[in-house]
N, C-alpha and C positions, 0 to 999 in steps of 0.2 A: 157206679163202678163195679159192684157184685155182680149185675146182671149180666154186665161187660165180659167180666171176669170168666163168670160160668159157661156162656156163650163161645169163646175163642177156645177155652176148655176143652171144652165138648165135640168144637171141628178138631183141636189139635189132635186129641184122643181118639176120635173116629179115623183117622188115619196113621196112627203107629201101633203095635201091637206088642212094646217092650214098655218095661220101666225105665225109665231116664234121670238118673239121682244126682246128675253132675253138669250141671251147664258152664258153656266156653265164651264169652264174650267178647269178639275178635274185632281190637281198634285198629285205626285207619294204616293200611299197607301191610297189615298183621293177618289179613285172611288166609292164608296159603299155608297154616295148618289145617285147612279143612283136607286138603288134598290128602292127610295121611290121614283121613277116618273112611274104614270101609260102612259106606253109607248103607241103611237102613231105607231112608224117605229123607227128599226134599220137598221145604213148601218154600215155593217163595212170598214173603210179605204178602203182598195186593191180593193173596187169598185167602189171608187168615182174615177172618173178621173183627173189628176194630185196632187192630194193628196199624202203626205208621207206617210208611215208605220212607226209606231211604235216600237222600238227595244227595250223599256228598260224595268227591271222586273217592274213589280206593273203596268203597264199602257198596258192596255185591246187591245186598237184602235178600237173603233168604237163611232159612233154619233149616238145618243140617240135622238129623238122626242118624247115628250111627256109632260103632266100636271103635273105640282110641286105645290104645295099650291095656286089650281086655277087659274094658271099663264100658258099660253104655253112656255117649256122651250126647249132648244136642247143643249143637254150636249156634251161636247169631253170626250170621257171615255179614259184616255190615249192624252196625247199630244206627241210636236217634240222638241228636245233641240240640240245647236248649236253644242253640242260636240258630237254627234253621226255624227255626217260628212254632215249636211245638210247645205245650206247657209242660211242666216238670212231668204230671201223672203221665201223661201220653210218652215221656221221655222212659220212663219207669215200665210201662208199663208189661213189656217183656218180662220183667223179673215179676210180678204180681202172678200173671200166668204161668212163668214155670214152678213156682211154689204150692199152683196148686194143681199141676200133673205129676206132685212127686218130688221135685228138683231140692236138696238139704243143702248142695255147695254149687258156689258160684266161685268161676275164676274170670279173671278180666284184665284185659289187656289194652295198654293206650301207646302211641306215641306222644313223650313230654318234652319240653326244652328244660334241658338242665342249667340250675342255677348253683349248683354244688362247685367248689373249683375243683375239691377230687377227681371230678365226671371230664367222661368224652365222649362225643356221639358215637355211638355203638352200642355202648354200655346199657346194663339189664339194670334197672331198681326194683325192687320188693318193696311194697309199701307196708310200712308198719302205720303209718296214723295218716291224715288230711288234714287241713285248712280250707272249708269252707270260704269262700269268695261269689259264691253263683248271688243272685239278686231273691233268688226264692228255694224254696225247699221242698221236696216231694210230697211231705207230709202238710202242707199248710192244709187248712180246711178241713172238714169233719173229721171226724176215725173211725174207722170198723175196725171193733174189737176184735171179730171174725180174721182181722190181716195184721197185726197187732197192735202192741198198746200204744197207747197216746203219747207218753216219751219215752221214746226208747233208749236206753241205756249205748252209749257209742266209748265207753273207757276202753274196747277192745275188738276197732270194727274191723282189724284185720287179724285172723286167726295166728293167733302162736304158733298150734301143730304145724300149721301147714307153713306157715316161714320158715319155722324150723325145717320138716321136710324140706324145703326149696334150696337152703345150703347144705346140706345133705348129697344131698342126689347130683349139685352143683359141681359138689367138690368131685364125686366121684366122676364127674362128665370132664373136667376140669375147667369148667366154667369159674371165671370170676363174676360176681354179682354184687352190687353195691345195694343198699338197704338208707330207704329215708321216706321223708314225708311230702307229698303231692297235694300241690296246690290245685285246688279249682276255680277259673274263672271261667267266665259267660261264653267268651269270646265275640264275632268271630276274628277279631284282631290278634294278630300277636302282640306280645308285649313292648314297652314301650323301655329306653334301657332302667327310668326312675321308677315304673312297675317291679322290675326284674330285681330289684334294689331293695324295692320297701319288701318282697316276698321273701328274697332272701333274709333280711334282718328279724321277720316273724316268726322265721323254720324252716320255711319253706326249701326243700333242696330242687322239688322238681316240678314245673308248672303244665296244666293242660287243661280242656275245653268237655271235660266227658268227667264218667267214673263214679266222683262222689253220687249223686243222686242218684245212680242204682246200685251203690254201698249201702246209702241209707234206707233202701226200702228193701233188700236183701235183708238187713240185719233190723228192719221193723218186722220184717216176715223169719226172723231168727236163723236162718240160713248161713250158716259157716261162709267168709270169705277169704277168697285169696284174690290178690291182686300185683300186677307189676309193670312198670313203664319200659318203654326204651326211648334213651335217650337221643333225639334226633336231633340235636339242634342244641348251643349253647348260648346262654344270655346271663346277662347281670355280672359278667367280667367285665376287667377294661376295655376288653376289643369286641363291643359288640358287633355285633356283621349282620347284614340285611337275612331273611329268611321267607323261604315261597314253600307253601302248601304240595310244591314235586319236590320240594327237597326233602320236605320230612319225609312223603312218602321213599322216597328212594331210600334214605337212609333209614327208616323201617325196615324196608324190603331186604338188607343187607345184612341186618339185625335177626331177620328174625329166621332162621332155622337154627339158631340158638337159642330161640325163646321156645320155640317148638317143639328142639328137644327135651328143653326144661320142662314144660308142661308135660311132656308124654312119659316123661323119666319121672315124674311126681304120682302121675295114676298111675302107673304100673305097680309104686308100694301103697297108692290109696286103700 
């Protein structure tokens, strides 16, 4: 994995010529803030070396260099999820790399089905903590010390500052944003309405297929995060209703120059 590591390193580095302190994690039908960063360099995936591709709709695959609200930023246009058949490292593996071109905060972005009755699709969540549900964990198998320790401390994988920041900037924008905790499961099913049920009764407010596992190796690689869903889709009410992979996207799509300018409103006092 070192070798790996150094290697993709070392192509990333040989073609940009900034420092990039701040990576964008853009989940599915969430892409189209790349559209407001004055680009620097595009790579796309299949030319990074040891990089996955990309399989699913709504997700681009390419990594973005470039200024966001006077911030140098480098976005994933397009991420990896466990259930297209990659293993967790390989899932992760974008965050391992940009920790060691520099990158101290990660932000990331998912669409979830909300299980909150508060919630309605459209709605922004901040995650303040997760629930673990995946089958495996990024960190199973050896550890280099070198990327960090062996258990990593997680009483606060989602940074305070920056949640704070996030209703801040929210209220000034007058965004309303609701705050809770995001479940992870495997997928690629949706859930089932006696899923949606038992996640609800464990904490869970908001469910989705991504996230945690490049949480957990963001913050094994001690990397500040911030994180936040939108809510596309409701489950684990009385009236649960059938749900298709164009509908989240849609109701992504309609969500998110809200979430956009949340993000952009937040680097500007980074």
């Amino acid at each position: 994995m070192l070798e790996k590591i150094a290697e993709t390193k070392k192509y990333i580095e040989s073609k940009i010529s900034k420092k990039y302190e701040i990576a964008i994690v853009l989940g599915t039908g969430l892409g189209g803030l790349v559209e407001k960063i004055k680009v620097d360099v595009t790579i796309p995936y299949q030319e990074i070396p040891n990089f996955p591709v990309s399989t699913v709709k709504g997700h681009a695959g390419q990594l973005i260099f470039g200024e966001l609200s006077g911030k140098n930023v480098l976005a994933m246009q397009g991420r990896f999820h466990y259930y297209e058949g990659y293993t967790m490292q390989e899932v992760t593996f974008p965050i391992r790399v940009f920790k060691a071109i520099g990158v101290n905060t990660v932000i990331i972005s998912n669409a979830a089905g909300g299980m909150n009755p508060a919630f309605q699709v459209g709605d922004i969540m901040i995650i303040k903590d997760h629930i673990n549900l995946m089958p495996s964990n990024p960190l199973i198998g050896k550890n280099y010390d070198e990327l960090g320790p062996r258990f990593p401390d997680m009483s606060e994988a989602y940074d305070k500052s920056l949640r704070e920041l996030a209703f801040a900037v929210a209220k000034e924008m007058g965004i309303t944003l609701q705050e809770g905790v995001y479940v992870s499961v495997s997928g690629p099913t949706f859930e089932t309405p006696a899923e949606y049920k038992y996640m609800r009764i464990i904490g869970g407010d908001a469910v989705g297929m991504s996230t945690v596992p490049e949480v957990i190796v963001a913050r094994h690689g001690n990397m500040r995060v911030f994180a936040l869903s939108v809510i596309t889709d409701l489950g684990g009410m009385d009236n649960v209703t059938p749900v298709s992979h164009e509908e989240v996207i849609e109701a992504a799509a309609k969500a998110e120059p809200k979430m956009s300018g949340l993000i952009m409103g937040m680097l500007a006092k980074l």
